[in-house]
N, C-alpha and C positions, 0 to 999 in steps of 0.2 A: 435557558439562555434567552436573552431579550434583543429581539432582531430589528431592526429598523430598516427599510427599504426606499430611495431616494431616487427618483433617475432625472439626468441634469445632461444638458450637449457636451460633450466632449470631457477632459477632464483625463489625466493620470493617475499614478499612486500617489495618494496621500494617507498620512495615518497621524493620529494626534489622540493622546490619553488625558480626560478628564474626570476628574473625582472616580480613579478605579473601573474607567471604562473604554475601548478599545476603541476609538471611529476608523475604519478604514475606506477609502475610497478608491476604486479601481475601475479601468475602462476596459468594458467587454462591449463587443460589435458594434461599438459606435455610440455608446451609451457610457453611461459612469453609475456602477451601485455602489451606495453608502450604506454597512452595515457597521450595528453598532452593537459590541459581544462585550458580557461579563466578562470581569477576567478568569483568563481557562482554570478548572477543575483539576487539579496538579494529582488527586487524590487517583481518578478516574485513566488519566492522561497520559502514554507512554512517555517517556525523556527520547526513545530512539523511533526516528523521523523518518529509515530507512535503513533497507540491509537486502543482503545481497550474498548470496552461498557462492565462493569461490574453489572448488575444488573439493575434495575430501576432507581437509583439515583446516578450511579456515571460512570465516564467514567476514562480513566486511559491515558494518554498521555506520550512520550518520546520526549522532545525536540532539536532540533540541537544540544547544548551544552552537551547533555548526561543526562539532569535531568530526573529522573521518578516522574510523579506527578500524584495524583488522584483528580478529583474537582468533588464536590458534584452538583447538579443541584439547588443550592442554593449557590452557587459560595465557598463554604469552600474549602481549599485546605488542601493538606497534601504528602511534599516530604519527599524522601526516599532517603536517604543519605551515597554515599560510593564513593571510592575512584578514581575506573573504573568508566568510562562515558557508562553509558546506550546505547541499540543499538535499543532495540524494547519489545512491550510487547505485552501479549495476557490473558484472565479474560476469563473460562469457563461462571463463574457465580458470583454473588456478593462478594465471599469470596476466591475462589477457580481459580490462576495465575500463571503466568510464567512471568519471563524474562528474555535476555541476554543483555549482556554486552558486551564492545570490546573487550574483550580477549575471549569472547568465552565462559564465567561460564554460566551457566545454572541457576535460584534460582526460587524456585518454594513458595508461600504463602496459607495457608489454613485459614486464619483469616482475609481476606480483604486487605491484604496487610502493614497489620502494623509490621509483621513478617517475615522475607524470611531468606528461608533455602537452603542453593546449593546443586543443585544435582549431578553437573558434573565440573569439573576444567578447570581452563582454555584451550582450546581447538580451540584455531588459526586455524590450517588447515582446509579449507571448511568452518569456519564461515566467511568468509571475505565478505564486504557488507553487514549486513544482513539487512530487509530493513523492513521483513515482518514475522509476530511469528503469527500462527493460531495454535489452541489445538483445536480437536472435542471432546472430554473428556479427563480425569484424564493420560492417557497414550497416546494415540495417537496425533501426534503432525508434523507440518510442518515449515521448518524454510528457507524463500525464500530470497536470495541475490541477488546480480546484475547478477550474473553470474551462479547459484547454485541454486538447491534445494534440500533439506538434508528431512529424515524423522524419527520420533524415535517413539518407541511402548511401551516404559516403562517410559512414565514420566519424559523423557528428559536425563537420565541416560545415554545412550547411542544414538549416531546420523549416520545415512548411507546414503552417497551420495547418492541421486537418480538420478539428471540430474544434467548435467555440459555442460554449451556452447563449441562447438569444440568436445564433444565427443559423446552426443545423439542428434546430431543439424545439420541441415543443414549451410550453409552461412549467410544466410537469417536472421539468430535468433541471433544479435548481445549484444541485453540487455534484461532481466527480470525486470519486473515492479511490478505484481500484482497480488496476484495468490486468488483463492475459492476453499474452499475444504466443499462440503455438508456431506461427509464422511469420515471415515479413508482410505479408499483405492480412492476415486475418488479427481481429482483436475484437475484445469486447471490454466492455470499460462500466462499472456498476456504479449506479448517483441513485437519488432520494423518488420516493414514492414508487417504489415497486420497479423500478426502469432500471435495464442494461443496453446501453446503444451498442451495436453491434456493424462491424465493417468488413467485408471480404477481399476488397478494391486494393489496401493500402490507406484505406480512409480517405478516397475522393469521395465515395456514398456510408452513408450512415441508415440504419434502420430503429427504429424504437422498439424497443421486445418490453414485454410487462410479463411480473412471475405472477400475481395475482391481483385480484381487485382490491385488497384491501392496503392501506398505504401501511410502508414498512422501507426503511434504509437499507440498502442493499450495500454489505459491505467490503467485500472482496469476491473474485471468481479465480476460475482455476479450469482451462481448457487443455485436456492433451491432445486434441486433433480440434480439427473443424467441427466436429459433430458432438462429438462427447464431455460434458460439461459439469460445475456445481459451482454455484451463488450461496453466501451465506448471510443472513440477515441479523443485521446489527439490535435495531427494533423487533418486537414481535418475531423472539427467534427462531430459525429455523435453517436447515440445508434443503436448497434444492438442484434437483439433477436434471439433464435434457441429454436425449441421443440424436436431437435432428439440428441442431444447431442453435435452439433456442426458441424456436418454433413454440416447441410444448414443451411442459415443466412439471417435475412432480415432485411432490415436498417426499424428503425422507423423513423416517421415525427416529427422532430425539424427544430429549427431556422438555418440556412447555417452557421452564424458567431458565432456560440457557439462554444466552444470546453471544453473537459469533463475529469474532473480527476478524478469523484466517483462515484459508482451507487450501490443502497443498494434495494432489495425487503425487503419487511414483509410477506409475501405471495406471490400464482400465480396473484394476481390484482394489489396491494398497494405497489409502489415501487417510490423510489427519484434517483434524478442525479444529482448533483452538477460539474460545472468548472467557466466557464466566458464566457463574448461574447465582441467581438472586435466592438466598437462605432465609430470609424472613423478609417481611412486611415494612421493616425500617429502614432497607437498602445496599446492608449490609452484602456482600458478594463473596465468592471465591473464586480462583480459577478454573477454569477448566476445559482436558484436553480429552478427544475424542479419538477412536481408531478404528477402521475398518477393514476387511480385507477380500471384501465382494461388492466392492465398487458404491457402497454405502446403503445398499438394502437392509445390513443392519452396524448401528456402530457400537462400541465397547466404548465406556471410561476406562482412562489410565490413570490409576491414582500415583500421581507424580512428588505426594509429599512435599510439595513448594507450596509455603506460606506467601501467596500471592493474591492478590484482588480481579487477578484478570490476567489472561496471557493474550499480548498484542499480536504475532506472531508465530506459528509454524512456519518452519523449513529443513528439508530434507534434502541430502547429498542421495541417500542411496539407504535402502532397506535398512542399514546399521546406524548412521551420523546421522547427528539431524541437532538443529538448535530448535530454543524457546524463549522468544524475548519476552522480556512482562515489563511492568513500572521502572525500575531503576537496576535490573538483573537481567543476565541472559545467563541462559543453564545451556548446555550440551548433553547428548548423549551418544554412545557408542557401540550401545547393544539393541538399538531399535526399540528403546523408548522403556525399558526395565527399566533402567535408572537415570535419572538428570543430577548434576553437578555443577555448579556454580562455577562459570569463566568473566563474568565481568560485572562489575558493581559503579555504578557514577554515583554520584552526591545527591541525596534526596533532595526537591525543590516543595517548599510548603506550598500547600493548598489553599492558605488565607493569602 
């Protein structure tokens, strides 16, 4: 990817495509970067932009194109239809969600989602990117961007910057990926060269944590307390774990040529990792999903039989349910990962 870096006073979104190439301009802390991106790898690239485990039997998805969709683990669907394209979602519990849209609304559902009510108007500034919507209950709530992380206490009503790159950041912290929140005041949030910012406060303070010295993308975490943790690295793959909060870090034993976009506990033992691993020399890949059940001192493959390139996502309801989204499919399973079955298929998008 061919990046170009610009910084100019003041300035909003702007975006404009020439001869097959992306400019976009955007204001962070007082500055404006201009980055300019091939257009995206559709081959590489999931279509689904977000999801969200809503009870035992259904999982809730936001796709590339903006759709919000719920599929049942018996492959029923059921979209939700409005005008603004979807940005991300998040399902406390089978009935009871959130989502935002690109301009920014807020709409919250107490019936599964067959209902949504707005709670906030459109609201651009600081939603830009949003990539990642986590609620730990009915009011507390975190809404993670590429650049951003926002936090609200009343159910979405109201949202307050809590970190912004360039202004609680070193150099180092160029993009936000992925963030875990086991509480309403704790989270950690994984970005590029080895960095997870880390908050205990509610995100009035932030800390920088480094997993190792050498640079690698850090691409999802996965906290079930304050103390007990696992990072996975998207570059130069790998899982790593921490018992002290992030403090210290110690790489677990997988395969060299894996690299890892998800990692989901169900407890301190019972935890999955999904990404791919590179087959030869030409780039060619597969997916693949990982399992452990002693807290990942050591992990098993599961050979899940999906003709896939990669799986974007792990998630799990409970030792049995659990989905797998990949490229343009999400599988399900209901016997704890023995077998996956195909509940949703969108329209491939070419990669030229």
């Amino acid at each position: 990817m061919m990046i170009a870096l610009e910084i100019v006073n003041g300035g909003r979104l702007l975006k404009a495509i020439f001869a097959g190439v992306v400019f976009i301009t955007l204001s962070v802390a007082g500055c404006t970067q201009q980055e300019v991106h091939d257009r995206p790898d559709w081959e590489n690239i999931s279509q689904f932009r977000s999801s969200s485990v809503a009870g035992p039997d259904f999982l809730w998805v936001v796709t590339e194109n903006g759709e919000l969709i719920r599929i049942s683990n018996q492959g029923v669907t059921h979209k939700v239809v409005q005008s603004e394209p979807f940005k991300a979602v998040a399902f406390i519990d089978s009935m009871n969600g959130f989502n935002v849209d690109r301009t920014g609304s807020v709409r919250t559902t107490s019936d599964g989602g067959n209902a949504w009510q707005q709670v906030v108007s459109p609201h651009w500034e600081g939603f830009d990117q949003p990539h990642q919507l986590v609620f730990n209950d009915a009011s507390h709530g975190w809404l993670v961007g590429g650049y951003r992380v926002l936090r609200t206490t009343d159910g979405g009503k109201s949202w307050e910057l809590r970190f912004s790159i360039g202004r609680d950041s070193d150099a180092r912290t160029a993009q936000l990926y992925g963030g875990t929140f086991p509480n309403a005041d704790t989270g950690w949030v994984t970005s590029t060269d080895n960095i997870v910012i880390h908050t205990s406060d509610g995100g009035l303070n932030w800390k920088t944590l480094t997993i190792e010295a050498r640079s690698m993308d850090l691409r999802d975490a996965f906290f079930i307390n304050g103390l007990k943790g696992w990072v996975v690295a998207k570059t130069e793959g790998g899982i790593y774990s921490t018992t002290d909060g992030g403090k210290q870090w110690e790489v677990q034993p997988t395969a060299s040529k894996n690299r890892y976009r998800s990692i989901q506990f169900l407890n301190e033992s019972e935890g999955w990792a999904a990404g791919l691993r590179y087959v030869n020399d030409s780039g060619d890949r597969t997916a693949v999903l990982l399992h452990t059940t002693d807290g990942g001192r050591n992990w098993s493959e599961v050979e899940t039989g999906l003709k896939e390139r990669f799986i974007e996502r792990v998630l799990f309801y409970d030792e049995a349910r659990g989905w797998l989204v990949a490229r343009d499919n999400i599988y399900a399973t209901t016997d704890g990962g023995k077998t996956w079955y195909l509940v949703l298929t969108v329209p491939q998008v070419r990669s030229s």
